[in-house]
N, C-alpha and C positions, 0 to 999 in steps of 0.2 A: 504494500500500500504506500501511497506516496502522501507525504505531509500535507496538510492545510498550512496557509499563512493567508495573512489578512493586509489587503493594503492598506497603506495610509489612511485614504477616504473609507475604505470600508469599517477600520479600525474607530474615526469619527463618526459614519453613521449609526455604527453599535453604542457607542458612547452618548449618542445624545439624544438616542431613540431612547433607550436604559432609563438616563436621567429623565427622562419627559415622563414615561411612564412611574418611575418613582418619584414624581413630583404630584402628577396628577390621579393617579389611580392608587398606590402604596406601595411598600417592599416587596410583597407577595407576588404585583401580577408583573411588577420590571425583572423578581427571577424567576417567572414564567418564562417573561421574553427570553431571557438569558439562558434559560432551558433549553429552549425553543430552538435557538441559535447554535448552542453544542449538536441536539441531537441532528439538526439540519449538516452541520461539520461534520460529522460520524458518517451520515447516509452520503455525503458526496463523497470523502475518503474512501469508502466502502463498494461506493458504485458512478465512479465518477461521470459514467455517459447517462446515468437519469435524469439529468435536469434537459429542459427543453431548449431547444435551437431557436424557439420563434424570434426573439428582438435581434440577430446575426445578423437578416439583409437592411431592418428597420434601422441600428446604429451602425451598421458594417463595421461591425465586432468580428472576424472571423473566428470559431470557438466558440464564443458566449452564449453559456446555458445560465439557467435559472431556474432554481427552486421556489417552489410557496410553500411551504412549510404550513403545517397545520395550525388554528387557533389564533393567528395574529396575522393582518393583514399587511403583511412582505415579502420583498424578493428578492432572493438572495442570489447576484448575481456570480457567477467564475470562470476563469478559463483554465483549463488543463495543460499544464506545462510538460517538458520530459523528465522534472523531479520534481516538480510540485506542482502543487492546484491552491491556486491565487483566487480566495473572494475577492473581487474588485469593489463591488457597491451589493447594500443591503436596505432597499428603498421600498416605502412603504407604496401600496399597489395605486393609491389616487397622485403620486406623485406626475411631476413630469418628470418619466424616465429619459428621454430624447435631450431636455435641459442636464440632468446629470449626468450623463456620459459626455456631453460636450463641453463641460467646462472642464 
């Protein structure tokens, strides 16, 4: 199996999704989120061709798959490296994903 690592920005989106959720909902459902996020990291380490190709021709990401992960409305995007698999962004599904990738 080949590593997760987490970018930068993705590294940020977790971070300030976490705190939003522990600010406005409580401890409990931000380590849901934070749940949520491990076992999504597990099942792409595990299986890294499950997530979906669709936003690939939409951002011409060549690679760019994505998971939704159950119980929280995100997606968790990545690309498979030949030693590792990089979550790039982890953007909530009413976002503009098209604005995220391009900055």
């Amino acid at each position: 199996m080949k590593p997760v690592e987490l970018s930068p920005l993705a590294r940020e989106d977790f971070l300030s999704t976490y705190r939003q959720y522990l600010l406005d909902a409580g401890p409990e459902v931000a380590n849901r989120f934070s749940d949520m996020v491990d076992e999504a990291v597990t099942t792409i380490t595990e299986s890294p061709g499950v997530g979906s190709l669709r936003y690939v021709e939409i951002l011409e990401v060549p690679g760019l798959r994505y998971i939704t992960p159950p119980r929280f409305p995100y997606l968790i995007f990545y690309l498979e490296h030949p030693h590792v698999i990089r979550v790039e962004r982890m953007l909530h599904t009413s976002s503009d994903i098209d604005h995220h990738f391009s900055t």
